[in-house]
N, CA and C atoms as a LAMMPS dump frame, in Angstrom:
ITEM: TIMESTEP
0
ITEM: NUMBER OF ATOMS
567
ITEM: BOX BOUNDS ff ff ff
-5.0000000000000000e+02 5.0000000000000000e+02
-5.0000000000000000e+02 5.0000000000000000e+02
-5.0000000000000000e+02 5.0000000000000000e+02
ITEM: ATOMS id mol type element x y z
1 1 1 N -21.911 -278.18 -58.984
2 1 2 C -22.463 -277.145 -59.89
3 1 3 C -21.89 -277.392 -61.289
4 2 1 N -23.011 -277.578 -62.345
5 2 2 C -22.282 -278.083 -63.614
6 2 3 C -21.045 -276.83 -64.327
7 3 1 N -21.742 -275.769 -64.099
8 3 2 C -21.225 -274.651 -64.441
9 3 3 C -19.573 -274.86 -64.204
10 4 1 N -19.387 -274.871 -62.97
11 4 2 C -18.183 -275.297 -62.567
12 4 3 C -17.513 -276.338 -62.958
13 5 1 N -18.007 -277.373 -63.697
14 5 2 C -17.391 -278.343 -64.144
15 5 3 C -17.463 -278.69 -65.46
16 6 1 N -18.323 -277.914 -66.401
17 6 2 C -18.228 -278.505 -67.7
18 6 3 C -17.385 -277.443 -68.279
19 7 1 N -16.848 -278.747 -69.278
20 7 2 C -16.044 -277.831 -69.846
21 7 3 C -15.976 -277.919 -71.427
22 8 1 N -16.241 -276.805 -71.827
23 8 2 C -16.41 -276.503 -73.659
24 8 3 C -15.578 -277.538 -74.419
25 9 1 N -15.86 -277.662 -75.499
26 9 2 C -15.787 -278.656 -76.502
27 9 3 C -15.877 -278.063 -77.825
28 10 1 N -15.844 -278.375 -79.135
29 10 2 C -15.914 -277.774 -80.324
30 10 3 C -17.351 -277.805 -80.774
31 11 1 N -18.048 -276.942 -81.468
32 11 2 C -19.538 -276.651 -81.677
33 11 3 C -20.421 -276.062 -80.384
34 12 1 N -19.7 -276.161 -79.536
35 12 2 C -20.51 -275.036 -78.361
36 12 3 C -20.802 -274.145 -78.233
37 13 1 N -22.009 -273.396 -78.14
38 13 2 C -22.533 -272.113 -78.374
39 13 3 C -22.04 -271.017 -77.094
40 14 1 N -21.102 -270.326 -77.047
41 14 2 C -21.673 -269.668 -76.058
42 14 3 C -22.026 -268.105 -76.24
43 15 1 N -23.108 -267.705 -74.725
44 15 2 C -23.266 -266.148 -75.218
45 15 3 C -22.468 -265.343 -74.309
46 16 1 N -21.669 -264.581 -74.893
47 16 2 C -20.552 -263.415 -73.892
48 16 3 C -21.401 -262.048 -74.095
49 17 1 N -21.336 -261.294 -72.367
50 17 2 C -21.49 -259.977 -72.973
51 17 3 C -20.818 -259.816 -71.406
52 18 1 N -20.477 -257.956 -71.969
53 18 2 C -19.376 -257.252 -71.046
54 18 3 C -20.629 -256.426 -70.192
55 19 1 N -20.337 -255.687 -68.922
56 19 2 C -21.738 -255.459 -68.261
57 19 3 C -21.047 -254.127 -68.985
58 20 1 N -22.205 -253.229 -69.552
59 20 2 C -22.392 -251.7 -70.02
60 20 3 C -21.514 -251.545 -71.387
61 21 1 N -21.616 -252.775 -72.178
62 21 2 C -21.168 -252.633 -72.893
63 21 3 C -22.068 -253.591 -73.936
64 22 1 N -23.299 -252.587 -74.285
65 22 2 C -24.127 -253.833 -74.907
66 22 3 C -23.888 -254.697 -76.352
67 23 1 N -23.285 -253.338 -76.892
68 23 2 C -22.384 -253.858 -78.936
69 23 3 C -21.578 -254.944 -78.837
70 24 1 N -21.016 -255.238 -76.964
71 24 2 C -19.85 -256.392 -77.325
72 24 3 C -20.777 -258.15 -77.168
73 25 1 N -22.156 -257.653 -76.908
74 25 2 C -23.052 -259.09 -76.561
75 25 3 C -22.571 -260.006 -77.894
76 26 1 N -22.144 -261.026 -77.484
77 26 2 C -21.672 -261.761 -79.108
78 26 3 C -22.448 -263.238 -79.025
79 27 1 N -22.502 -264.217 -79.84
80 27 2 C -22.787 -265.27 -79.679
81 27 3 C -21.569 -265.733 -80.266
82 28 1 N -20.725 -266.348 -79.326
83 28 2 C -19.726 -267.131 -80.525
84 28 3 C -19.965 -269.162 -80.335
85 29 1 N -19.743 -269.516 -82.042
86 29 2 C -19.189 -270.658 -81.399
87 29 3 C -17.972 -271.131 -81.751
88 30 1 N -17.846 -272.716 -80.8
89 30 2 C -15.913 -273.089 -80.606
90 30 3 C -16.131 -274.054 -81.595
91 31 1 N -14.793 -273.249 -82.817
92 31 2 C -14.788 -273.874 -84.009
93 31 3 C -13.952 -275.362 -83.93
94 32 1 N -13.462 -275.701 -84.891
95 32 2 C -12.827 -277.298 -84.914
96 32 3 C -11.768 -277.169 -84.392
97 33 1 N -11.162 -275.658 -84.662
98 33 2 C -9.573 -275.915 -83.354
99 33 3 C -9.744 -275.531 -81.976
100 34 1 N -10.987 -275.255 -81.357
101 34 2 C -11.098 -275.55 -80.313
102 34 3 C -11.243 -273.771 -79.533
103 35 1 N -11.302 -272.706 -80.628
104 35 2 C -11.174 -271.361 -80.816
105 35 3 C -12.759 -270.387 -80.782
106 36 1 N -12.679 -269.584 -80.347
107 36 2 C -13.469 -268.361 -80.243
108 36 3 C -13.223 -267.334 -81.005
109 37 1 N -13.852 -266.306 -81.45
110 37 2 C -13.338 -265.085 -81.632
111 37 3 C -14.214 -263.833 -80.986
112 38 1 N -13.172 -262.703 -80.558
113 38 2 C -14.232 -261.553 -80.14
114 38 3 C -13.294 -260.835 -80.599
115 39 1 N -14.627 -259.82 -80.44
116 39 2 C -14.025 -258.356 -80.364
117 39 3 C -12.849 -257.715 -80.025
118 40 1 N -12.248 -256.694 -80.335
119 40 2 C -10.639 -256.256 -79.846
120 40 3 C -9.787 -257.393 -79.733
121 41 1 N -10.295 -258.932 -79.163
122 41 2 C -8.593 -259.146 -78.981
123 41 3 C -8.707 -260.383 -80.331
124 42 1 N -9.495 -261.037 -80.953
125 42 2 C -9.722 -261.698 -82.227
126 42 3 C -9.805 -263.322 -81.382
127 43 1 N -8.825 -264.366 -81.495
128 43 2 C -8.911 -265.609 -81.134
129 43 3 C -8.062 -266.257 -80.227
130 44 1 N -9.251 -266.654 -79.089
131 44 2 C -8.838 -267.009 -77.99
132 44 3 C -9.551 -268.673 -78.126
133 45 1 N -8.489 -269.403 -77.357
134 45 2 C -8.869 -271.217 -77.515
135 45 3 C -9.376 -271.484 -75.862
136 46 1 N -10.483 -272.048 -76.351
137 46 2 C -11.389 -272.117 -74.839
138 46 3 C -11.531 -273.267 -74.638
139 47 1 N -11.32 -274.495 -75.811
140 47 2 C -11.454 -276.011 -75.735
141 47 3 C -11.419 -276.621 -74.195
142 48 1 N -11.691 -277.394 -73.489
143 48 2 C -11.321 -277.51 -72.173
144 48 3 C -11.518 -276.718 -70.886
145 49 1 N -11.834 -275.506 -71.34
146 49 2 C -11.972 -274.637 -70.258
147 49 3 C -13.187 -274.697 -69.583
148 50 1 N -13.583 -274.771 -68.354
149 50 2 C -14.892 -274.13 -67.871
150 50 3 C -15.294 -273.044 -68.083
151 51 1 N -16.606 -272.182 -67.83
152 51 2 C -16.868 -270.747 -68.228
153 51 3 C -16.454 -269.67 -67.461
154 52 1 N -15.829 -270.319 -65.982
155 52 2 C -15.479 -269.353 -65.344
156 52 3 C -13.743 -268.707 -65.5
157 53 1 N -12.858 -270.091 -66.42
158 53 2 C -11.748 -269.996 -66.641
159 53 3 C -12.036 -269.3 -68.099
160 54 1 N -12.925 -269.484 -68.958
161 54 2 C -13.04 -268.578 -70.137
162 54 3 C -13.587 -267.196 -69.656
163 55 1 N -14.075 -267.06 -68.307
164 55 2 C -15.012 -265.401 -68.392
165 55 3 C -13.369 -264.917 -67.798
166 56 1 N -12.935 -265.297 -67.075
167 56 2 C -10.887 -264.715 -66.492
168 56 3 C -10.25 -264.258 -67.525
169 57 1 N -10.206 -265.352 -68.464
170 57 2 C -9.191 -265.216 -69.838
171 57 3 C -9.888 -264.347 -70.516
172 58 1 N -11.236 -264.284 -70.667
173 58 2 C -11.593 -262.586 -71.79
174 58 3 C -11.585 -261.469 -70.81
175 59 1 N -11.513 -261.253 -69.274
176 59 2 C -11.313 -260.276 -68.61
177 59 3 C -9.881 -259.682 -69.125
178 60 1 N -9.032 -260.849 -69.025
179 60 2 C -7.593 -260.283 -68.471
180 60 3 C -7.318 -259.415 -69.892
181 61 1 N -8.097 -260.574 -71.283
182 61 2 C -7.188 -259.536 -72.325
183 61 3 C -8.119 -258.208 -72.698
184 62 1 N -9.468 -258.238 -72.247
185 62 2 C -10.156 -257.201 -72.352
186 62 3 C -9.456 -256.124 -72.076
187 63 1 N -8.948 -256.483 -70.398
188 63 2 C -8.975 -255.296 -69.859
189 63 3 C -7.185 -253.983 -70.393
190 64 1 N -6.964 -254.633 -71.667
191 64 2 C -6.281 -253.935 -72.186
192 64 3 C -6.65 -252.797 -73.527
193 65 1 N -7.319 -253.18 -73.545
194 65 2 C -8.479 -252.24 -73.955
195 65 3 C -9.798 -251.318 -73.422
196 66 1 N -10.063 -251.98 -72.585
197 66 2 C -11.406 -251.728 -71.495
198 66 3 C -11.19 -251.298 -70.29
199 67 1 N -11.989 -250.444 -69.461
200 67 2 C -11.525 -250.227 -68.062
201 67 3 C -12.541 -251.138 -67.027
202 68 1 N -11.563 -252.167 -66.468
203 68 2 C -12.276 -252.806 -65.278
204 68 3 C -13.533 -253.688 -66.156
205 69 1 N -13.326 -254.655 -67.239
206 69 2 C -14.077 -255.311 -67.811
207 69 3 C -15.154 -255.982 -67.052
208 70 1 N -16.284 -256.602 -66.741
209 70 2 C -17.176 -257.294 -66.27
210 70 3 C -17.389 -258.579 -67.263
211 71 1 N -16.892 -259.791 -67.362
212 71 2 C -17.234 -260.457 -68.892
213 71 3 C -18.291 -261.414 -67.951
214 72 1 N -19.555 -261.734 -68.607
215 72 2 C -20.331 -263.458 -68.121
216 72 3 C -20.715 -264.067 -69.461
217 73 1 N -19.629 -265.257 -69.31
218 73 2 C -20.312 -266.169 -70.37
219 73 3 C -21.334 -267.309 -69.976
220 74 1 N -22.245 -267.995 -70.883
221 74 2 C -23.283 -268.496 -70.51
222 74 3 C -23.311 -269.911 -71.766
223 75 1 N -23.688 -270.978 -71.438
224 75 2 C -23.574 -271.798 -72.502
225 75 3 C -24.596 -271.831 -73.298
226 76 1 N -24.965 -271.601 -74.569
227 76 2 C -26.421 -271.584 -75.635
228 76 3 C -26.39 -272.755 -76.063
229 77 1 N -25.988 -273.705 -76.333
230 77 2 C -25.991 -274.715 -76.77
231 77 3 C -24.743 -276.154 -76.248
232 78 1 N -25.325 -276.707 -75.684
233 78 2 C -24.361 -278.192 -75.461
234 78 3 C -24.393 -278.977 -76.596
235 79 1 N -23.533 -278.875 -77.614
236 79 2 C -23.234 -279.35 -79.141
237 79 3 C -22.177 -280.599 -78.302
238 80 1 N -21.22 -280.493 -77.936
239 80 2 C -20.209 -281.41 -77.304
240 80 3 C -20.429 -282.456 -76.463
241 81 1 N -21.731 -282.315 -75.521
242 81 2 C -22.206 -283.054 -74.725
243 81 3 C -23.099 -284.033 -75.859
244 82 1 N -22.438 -285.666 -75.757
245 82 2 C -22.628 -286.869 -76.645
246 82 3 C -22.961 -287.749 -76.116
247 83 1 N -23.805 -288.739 -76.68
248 83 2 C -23.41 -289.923 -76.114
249 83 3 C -24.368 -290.677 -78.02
250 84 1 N -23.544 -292.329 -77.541
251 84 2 C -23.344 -293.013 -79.112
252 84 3 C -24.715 -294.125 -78.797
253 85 1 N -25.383 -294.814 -79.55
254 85 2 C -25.695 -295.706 -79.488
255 85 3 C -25.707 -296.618 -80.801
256 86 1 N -25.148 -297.841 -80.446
257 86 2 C -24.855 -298.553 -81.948
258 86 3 C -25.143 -299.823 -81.605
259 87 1 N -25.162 -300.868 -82.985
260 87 2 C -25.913 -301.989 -82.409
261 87 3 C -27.408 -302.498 -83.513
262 88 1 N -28.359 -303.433 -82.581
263 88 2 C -29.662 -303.604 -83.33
264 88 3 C -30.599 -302.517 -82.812
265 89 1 N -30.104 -301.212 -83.532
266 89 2 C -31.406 -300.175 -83.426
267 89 3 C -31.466 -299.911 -84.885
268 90 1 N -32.791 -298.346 -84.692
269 90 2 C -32.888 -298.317 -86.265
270 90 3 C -32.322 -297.267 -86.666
271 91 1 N -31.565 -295.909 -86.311
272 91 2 C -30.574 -295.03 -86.544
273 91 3 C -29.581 -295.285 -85.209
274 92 1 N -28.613 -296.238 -85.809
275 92 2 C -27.637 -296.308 -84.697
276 92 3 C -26.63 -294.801 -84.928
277 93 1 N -25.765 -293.992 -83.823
278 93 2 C -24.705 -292.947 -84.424
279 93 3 C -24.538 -292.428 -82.97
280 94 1 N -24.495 -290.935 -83.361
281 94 2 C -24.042 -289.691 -82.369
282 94 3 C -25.218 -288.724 -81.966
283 95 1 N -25.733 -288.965 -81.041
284 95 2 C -27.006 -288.002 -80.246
285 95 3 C -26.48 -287.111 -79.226
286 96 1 N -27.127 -285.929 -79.622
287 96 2 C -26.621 -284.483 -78.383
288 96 3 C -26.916 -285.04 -76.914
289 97 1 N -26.506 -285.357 -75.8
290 97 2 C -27.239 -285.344 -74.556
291 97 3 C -28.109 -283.444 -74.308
292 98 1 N -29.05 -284.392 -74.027
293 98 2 C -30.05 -283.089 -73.05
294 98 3 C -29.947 -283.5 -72.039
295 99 1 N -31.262 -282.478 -71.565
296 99 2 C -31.29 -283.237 -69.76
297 99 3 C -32.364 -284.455 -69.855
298 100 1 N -32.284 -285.249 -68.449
299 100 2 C -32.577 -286.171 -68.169
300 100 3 C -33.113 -287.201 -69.29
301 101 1 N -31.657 -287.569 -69.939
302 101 2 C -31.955 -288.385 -70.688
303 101 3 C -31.626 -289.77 -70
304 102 1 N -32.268 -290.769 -70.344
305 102 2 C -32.261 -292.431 -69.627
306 102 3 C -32.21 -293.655 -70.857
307 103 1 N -31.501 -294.274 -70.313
308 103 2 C -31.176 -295.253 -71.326
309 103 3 C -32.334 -296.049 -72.027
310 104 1 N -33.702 -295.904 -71.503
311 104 2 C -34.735 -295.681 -72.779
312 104 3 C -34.857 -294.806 -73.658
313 105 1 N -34.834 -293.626 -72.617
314 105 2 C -35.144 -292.408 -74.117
315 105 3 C -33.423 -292.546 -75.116
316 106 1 N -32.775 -292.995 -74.609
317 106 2 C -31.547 -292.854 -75.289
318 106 3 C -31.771 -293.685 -76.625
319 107 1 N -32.268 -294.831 -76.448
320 107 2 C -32.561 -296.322 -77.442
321 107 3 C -34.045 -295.553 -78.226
322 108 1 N -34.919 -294.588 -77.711
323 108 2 C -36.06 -294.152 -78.666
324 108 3 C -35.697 -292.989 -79.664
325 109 1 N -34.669 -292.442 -78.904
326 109 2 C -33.564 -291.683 -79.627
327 109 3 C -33.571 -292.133 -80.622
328 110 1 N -32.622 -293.222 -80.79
329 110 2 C -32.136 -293.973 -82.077
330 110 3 C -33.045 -294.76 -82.649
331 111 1 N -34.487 -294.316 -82.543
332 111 2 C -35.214 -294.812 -83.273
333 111 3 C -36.052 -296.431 -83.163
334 112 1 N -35.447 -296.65 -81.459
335 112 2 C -35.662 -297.831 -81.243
336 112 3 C -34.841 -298.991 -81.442
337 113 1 N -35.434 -300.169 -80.986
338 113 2 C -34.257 -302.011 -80.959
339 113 3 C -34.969 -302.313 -82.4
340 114 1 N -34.069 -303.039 -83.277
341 114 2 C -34.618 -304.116 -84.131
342 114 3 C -35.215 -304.916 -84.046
343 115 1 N -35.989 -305.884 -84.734
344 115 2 C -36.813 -307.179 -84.303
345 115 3 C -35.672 -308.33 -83.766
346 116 1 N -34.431 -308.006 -84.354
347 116 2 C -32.946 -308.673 -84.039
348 116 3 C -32.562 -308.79 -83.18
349 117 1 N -33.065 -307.304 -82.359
350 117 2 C -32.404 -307.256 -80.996
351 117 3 C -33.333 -307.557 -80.073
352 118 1 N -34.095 -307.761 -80.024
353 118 2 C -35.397 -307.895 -79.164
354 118 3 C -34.673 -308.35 -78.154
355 119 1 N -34.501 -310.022 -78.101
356 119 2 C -34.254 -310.489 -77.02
357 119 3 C -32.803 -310.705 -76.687
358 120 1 N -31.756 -309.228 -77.218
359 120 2 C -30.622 -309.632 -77.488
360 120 3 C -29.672 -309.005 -75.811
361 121 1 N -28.717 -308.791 -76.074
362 121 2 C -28.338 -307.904 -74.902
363 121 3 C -28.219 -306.767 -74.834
364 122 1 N -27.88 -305.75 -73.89
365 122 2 C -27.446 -304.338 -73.748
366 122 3 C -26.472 -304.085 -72.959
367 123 1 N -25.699 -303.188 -73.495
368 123 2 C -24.592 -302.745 -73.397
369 123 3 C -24.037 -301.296 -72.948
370 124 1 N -23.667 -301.12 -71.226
371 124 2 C -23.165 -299.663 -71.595
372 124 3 C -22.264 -299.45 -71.401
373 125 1 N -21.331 -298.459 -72.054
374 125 2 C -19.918 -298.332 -71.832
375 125 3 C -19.822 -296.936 -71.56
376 126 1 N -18.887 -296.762 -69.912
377 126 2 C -18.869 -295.696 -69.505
378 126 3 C -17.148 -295.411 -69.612
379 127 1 N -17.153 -294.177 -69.901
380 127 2 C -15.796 -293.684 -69.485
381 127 3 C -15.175 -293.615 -68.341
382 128 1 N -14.373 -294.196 -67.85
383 128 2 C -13.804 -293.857 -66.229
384 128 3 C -12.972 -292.631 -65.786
385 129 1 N -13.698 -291.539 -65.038
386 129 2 C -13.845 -290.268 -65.105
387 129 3 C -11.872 -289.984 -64.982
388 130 1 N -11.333 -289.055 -65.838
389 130 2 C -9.755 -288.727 -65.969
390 130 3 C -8.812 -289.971 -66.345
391 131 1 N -9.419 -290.807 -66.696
392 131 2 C -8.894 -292.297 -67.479
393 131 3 C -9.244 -292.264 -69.117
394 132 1 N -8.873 -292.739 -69.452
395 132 2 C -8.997 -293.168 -71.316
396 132 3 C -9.791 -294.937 -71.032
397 133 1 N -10.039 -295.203 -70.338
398 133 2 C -10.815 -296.965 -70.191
399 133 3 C -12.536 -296.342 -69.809
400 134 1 N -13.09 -297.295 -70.035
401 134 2 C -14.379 -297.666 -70.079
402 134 3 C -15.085 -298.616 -69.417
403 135 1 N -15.987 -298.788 -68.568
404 135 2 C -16.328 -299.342 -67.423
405 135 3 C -17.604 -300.285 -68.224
406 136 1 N -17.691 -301.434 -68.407
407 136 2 C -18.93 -302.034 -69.415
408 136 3 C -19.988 -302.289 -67.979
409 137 1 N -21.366 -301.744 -68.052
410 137 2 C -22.438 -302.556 -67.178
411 137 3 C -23.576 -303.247 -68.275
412 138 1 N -23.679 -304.258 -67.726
413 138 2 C -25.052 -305.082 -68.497
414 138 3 C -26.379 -304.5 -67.98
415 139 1 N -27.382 -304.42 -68.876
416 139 2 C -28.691 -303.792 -68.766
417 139 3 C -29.585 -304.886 -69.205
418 140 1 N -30.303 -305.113 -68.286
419 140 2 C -31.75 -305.799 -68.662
420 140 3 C -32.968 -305.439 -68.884
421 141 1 N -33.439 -304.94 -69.997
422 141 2 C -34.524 -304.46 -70.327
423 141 3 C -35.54 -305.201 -70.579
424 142 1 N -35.084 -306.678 -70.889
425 142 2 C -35.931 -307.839 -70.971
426 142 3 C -37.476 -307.357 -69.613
427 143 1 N -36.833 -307.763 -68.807
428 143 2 C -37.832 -307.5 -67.436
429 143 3 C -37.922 -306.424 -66.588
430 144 1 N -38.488 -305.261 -67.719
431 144 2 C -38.38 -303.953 -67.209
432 144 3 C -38.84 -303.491 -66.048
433 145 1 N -40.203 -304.58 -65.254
434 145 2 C -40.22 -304.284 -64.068
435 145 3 C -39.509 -304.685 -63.034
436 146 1 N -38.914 -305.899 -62.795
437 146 2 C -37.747 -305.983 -61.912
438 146 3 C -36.71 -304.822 -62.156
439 147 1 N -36.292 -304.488 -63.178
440 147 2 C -34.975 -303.974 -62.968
441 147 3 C -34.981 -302.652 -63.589
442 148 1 N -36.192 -301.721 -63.275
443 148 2 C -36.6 -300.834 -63.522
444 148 3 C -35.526 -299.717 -63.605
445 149 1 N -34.754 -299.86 -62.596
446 149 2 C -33.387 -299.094 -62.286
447 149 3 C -32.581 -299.04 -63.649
448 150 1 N -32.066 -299.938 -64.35
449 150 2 C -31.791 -299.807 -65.128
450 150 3 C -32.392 -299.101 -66.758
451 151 1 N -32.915 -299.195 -66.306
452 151 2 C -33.592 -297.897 -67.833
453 151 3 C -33.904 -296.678 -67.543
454 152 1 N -33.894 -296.636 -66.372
455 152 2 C -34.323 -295.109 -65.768
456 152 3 C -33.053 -294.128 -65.68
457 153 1 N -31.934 -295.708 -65.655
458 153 2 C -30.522 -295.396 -65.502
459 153 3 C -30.114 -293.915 -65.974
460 154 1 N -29.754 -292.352 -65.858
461 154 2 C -29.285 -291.79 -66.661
462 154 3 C -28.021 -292.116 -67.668
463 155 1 N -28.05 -290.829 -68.903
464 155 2 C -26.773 -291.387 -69.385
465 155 3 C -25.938 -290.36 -69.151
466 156 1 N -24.415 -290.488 -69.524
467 156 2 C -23.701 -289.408 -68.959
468 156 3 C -23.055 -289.104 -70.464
469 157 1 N -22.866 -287.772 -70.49
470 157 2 C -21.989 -287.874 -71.656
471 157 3 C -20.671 -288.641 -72.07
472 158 1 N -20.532 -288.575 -73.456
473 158 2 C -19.794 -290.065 -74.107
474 158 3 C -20.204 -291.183 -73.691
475 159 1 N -21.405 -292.1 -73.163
476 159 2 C -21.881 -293.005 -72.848
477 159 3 C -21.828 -293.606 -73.89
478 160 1 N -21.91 -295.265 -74.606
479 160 2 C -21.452 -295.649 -75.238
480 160 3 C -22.676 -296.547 -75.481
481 161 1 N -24.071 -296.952 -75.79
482 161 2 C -25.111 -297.506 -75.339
483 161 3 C -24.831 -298.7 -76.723
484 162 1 N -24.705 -300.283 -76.629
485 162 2 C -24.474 -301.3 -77.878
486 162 3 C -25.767 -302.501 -77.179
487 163 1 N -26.601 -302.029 -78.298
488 163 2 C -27.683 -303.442 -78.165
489 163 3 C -27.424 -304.47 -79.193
490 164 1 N -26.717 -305.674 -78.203
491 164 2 C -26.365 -307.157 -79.383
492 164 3 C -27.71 -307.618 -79.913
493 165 1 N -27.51 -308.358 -80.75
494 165 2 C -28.528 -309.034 -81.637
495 165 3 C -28.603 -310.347 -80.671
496 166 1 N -29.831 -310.52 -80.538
497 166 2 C -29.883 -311.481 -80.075
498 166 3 C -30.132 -313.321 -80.466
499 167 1 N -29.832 -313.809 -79.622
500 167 2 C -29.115 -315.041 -80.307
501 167 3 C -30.513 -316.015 -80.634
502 168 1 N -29.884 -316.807 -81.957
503 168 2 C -30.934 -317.306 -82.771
504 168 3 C -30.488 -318.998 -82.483
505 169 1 N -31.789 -319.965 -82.92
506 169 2 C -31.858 -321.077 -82.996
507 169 3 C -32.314 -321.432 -84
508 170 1 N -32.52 -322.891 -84.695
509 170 2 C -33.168 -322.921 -85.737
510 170 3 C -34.168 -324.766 -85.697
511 171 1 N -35.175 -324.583 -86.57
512 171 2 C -35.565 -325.769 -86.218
513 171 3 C -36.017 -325.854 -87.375
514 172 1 N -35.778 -327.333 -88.262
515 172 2 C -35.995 -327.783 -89.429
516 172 3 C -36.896 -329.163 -88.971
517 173 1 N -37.418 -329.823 -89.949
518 173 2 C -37.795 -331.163 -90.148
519 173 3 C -39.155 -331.146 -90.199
520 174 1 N -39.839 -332.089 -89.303
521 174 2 C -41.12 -332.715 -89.198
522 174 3 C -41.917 -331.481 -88.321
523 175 1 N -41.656 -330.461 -88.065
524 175 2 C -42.527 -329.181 -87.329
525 175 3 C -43.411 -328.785 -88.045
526 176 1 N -44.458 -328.026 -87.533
527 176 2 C -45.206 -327.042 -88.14
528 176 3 C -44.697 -326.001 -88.817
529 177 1 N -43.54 -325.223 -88.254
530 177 2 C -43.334 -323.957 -88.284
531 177 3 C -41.532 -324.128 -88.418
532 178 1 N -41.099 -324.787 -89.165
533 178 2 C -39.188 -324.553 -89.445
534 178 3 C -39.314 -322.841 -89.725
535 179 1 N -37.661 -322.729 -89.277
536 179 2 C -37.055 -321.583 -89.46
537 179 3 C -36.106 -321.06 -87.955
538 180 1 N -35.995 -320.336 -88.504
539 180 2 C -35.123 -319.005 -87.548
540 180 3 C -35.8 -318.818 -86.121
541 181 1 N -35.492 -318.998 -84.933
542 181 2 C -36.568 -318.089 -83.992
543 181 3 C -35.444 -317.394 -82.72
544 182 1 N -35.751 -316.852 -82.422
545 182 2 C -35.149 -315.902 -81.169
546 182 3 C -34.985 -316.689 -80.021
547 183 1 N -33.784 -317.212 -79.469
548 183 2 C -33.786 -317.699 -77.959
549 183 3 C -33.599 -316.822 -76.786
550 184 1 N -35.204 -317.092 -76.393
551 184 2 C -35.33 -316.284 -75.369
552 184 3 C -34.78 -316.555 -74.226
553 185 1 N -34.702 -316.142 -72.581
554 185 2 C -34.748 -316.868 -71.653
555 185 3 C -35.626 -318.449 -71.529
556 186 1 N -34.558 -319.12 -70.676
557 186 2 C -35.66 -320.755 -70.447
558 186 3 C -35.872 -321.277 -71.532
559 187 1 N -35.9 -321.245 -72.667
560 187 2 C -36.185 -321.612 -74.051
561 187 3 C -35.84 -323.222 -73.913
562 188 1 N -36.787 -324.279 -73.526
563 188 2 C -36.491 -325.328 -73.902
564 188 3 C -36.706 -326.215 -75.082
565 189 1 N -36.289 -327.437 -74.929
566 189 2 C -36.491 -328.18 -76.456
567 189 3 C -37.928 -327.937 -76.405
C-alpha cells in the first residue's frame, strides 16, 4: 500500500482536516526545511514521514488543545516524487513522476532523443532501495519489438534515465556522399 510507504519530501502538498472540525481543513505544503505549519501548534517537520506517522504526530500535539482529535492527512500533490533524464534529448532535467509512467513516456517527457542519439545507447540508473548506489540496466529501444519489455519498463522515482549519443564514423574521398554518419548495428565497410 503506497500510502504506507511513501514518504513526504519538500514541495508536497498535503490536505489535513480534523473530523468536526471543518475551519481546521488546511492545505499545507513541506517547505525547504522539510516543515509544515498548522493551526494551534505552528511547525511540525514531516520530511520522511509517511502519512500515517504525520496523521499520529498532529494527533498527539492536537490533542492538547482538542478533545480526542481525529486528524486524516491525504497527499494533493507528489512534488518530491522525481525522476531525471539527461543525455541526447531535447529538454534534458527534473520531471514530476505520475502514474504509470514508462521509460518511453519518460524520454517524450523530455521532449524526445536527438538526431545524435538515435542510434546511441540508453541508460537507467536505479537507486538500490536503503543504499546510496545505483544499479545501471541497458535499454534497447533500437528494436522495440523484441524487447518491448523494456520501454514499457516503469520508472520508479529518482530513476536516472541517460541516452548516449551515438557513435559516429566518417567517410571522406572518392564517395558520393563524404561526411559524418551514425554507426548503426552490422554497419559494414
Amino acid at each position: 500500500e503506497p500510502r504506507e510507504q511513501y514518504t513526504v519530501g519538500v514541495d508536497d502538498m498535503l490536505n489535513i482536516s480534523v473530523q468536526g472540525y471543518d475551519n481546521l481543513k488546511t492545505t499545507a505544503t513541506v517547505t525547504s526545511d522539510g516543515s509544515i505549519s498548522f493551526t494551534y501548534i505552528g511547525l511540525v517537520y514531516v520530511k520522511g514521514l509517511t502519512l500515517p506517522e504525520i496523521e499520529k504526530e498532529l494527533t498527539k500535539r492536537l490533542s492538547s488543545y482538542l478533545k480526542y482529535p481525529v486528524v486524516s492527512v491525504t497527499l494533493s500533490t507528489y512534488k518530491s516524487m522525481k525522476f531525471f533524464v539527461y543525455g541526447e534529448v531535447k529538454s534534458p532535467g527534473r520531471y514530476i513522476l505520475e502514474d504509470n509512467v514508462t521509460v518511453l513516456k519518460a524520454i517524450s517527457a523530455a521532449g524526445g532523443i536527438t538526431p545524435d542519439g538515435l542510434f546511441g545507447s540508453i541508460k537507467l540508473r536505479r537507486k538500490q532501495k536503503g543504499k546510496n548506489e545505483y544499479k545501471e540496466i541497458n535499454l534497447d529501444l533500437k528494436n522495440t519489438k523484441e524487447s518491448s519489455s523494456n520501454c514499457d519498463m516503469p520508472i520508479e522515482t529518482e530513476d536516472i534515465l541517460v541516452i548516449e549519443r551515438s557513435r559516429n564514423f566518417f567517410v571522406y574521398g572518392e564517395v558520393m556522399r563524404p561526411g559524418k554518419f551514425t554507426l548503426e548495428d552490422n554497419t559494414t565497410v
